[in-house]
C-alpha positions in Angstrom: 77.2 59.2 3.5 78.1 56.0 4.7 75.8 56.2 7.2 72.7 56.4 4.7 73.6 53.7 3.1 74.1 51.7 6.3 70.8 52.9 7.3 69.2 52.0 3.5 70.9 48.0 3.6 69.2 47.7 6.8 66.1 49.5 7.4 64.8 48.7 3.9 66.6 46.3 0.9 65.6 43.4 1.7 67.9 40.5 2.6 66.9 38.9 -0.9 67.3 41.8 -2.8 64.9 43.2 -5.5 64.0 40.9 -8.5 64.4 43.8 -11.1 66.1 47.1 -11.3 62.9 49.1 -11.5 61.5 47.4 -8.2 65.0 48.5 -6.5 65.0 51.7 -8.1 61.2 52.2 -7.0 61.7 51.2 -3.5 64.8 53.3 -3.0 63.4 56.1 -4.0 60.4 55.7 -1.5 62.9 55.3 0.8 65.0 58.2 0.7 61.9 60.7 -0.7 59.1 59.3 1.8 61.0 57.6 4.1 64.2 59.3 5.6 63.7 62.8 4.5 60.3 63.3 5.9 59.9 60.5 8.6 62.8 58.8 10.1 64.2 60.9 13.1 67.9 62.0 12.8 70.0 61.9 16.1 72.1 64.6 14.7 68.5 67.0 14.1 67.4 65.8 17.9 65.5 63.1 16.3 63.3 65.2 14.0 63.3 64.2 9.9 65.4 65.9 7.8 62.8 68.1 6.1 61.4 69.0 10.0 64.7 70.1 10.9 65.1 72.3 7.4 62.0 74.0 7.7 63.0 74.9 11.0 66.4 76.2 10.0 65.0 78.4 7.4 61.8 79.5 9.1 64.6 80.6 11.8 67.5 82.0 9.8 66.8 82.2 6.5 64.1 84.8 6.5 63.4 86.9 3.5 63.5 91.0 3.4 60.1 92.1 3.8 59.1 95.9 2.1 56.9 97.6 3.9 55.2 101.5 2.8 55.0 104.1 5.1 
């Protein structure tokens, strides 16, 4: 966890800070929603995004029963 929020101070708040709550909460959220879970790679996921590296999990191991007729 402390990662992220190294990673958040300083990929992305700027050194100013925001001028209002809503513009921090705004930008955060970008952040963390368009950001780091779909873009920035992730040394511990062999630099793919988080949601790479999830779909990839669960397209490998989490596979669903299938029925078939006979």
């Amino acid at each position: 966890m402390e990662r992220f929020f190294r990673s958040l101070k300083s990929e992305w708040v700027p050194e100013t800070g925001y001028q209002s709550f809503g513009e921090a909460k705004q930008a955060i959220t970008n952040y963390i929603v368009g950001y780091y879970s779909q873009i920035r790679p992730h040394r511990h996921n062999d630099t793919l995004p988080s949601n790479v590296a999830e779909k990839q999990y669960r397209d490998a191991y989490k596979t669903v029963a299938s029925f078939t007729t006979t």
